[in-house]
C-alpha positions in Angstrom: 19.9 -20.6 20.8 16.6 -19.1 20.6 16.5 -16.8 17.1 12.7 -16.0 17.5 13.3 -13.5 20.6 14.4 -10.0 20.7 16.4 -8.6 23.4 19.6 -6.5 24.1 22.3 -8.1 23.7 21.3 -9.8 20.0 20.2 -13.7 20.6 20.8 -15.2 17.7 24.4 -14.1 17.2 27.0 -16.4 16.0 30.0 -14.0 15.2 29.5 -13.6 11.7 26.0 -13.2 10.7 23.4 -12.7 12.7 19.8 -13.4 11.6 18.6 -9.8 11.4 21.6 -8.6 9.2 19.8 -11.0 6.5 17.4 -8.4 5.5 19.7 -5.7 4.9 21.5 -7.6 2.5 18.7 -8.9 0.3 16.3 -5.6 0.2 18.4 -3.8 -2.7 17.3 -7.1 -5.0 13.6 -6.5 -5.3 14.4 -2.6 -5.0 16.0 -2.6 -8.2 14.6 -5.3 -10.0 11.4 -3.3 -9.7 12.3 -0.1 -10.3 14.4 -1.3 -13.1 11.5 -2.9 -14.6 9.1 -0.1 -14.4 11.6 2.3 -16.1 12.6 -0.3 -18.7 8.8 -0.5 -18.9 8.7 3.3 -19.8 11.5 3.0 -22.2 10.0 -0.1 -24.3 6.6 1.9 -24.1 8.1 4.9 -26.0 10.1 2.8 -28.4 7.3 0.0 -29.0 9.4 -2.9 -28.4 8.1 -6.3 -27.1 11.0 -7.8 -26.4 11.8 -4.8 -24.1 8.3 -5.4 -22.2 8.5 -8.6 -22.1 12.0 -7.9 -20.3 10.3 -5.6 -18.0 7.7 -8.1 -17.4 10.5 -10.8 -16.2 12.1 -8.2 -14.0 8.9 -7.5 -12.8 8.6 -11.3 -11.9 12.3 -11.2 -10.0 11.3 -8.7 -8.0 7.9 -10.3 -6.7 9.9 -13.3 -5.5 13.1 -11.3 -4.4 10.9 -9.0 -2.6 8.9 -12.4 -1.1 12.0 -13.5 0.4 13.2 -10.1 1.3 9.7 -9.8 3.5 10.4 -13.0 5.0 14.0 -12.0 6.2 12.4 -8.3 7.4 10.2 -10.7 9.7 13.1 -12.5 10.8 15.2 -9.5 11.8 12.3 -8.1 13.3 12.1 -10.8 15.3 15.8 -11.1 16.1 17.6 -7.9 15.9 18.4 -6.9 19.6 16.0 -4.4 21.4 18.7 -0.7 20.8 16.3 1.0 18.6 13.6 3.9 19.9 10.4 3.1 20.5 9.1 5.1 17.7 11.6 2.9 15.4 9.7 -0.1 17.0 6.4 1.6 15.8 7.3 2.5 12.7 8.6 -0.9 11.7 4.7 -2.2 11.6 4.0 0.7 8.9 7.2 -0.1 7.1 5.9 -3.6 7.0 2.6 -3.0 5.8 3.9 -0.5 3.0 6.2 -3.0 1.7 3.9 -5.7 1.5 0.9 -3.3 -0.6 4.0 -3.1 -2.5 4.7 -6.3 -3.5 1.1 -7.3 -4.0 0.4 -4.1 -5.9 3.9 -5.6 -8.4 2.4 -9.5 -8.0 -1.0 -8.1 -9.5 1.3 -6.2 -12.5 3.1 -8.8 -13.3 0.7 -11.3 -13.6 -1.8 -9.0 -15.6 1.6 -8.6 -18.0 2.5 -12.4 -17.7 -0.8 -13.3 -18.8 -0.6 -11.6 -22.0 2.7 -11.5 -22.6 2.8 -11.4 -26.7 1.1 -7.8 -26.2 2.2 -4.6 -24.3 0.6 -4.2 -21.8 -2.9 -1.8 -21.4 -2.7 2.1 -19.6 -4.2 0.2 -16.4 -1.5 -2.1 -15.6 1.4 0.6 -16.4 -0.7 2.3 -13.8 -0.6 -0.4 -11.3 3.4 -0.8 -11.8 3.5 3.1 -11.2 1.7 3.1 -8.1 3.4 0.4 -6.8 7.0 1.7 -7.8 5.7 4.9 -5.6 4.8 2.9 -2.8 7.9 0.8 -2.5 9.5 4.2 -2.2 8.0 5.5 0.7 8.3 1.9 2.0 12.1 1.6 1.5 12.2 5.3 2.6 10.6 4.7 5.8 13.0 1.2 6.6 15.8 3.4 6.0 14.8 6.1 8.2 14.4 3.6 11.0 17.8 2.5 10.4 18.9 5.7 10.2 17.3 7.4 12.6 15.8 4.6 14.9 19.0 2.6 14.9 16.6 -0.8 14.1 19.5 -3.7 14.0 22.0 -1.5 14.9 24.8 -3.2 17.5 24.9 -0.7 20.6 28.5 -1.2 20.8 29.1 0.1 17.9 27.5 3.5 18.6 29.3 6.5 20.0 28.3 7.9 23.8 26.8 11.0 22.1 24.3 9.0 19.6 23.2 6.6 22.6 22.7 10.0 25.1 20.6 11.7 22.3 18.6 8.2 21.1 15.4 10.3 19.8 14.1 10.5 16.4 12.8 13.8 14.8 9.8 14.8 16.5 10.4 12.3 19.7 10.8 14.0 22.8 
């Protein structure tokens, strides 16, 4: 079994999980640990409540790792996951990449400014940070669904009708 090849008919399969279907399972994790810590971030901000922050902060933290190991099983299911999707899905999975990972670093360097002074709320500058990079990781989740979506990344051929297989471009792809 060789899991570090991509080809068409999925190597790496063992009938119940396959390698690539790793990713899509883990993702929501760091999504909403995130999220959920930059709008419980807002929240404590407008009540003035530490405890709240410091909450934030700690979701903040979950999400860096979940989103370190959700990174790791995009690179294995990019990797593994058999060759059905468009070329243009193939392409965009480098910028999808790329996105995700400013987004992680742009939540590591948040929640480590926060963690590092975590008896006070935190300054206008890292709210800032945690803003940006909640916008980031939007576009970036955005864009891995539309290559699932639209691409049909990891998607098992069999599994798709005649018609989608016939008409395999993405907006814009001729």
């Amino acid at each position: 079994m060789c899991l570090f090849a991509q080809s068409t008919d999925g190597i790496g399969t063992n009938g119940f999980l396959t390698p690539w279907e790793i990713h899509p399972a883990l993702v929501h994790f760091p999504i909403a640990f995130l999220l959920g810590g930059v709008v419980l971030d807002l929240y404590a901000w407008a009540s003035g409540r530490i405890a709240l922050e410091q909450t934030a902060t700690g979701l903040l933290i979950a999400g860096v790792v979940a989103g370190l190991i959700a990174g790791l099983t995009g690179l294995l299911a990019f990797l593994t996951m058999p060759m059905t999707h468009t070329q243009q899905a193939h392409d965009l999975i480098y910028w999808h990449l790329g996105i995700q990972l400013g987004a992680v670093v742009l939540f590591a360097v948040c929640a480590w400014l926060r963690w590092r002074s975590w008896s006070i709320a935190p300054g206008a500058e890292t709210r800032l940070i945690g803003w940006i990079g909640a916008i980031v990781l939007l576009v970036g989740s955005w864009l891995g669904g539309f290559i699932v979506y639209h691409g049909g990344a990891g998607i098992d051929s069999e599994l798709l009708s005649p018609n989608v297989m016939h008409d395999s471009s993405m907006p814009g792809e001729k």
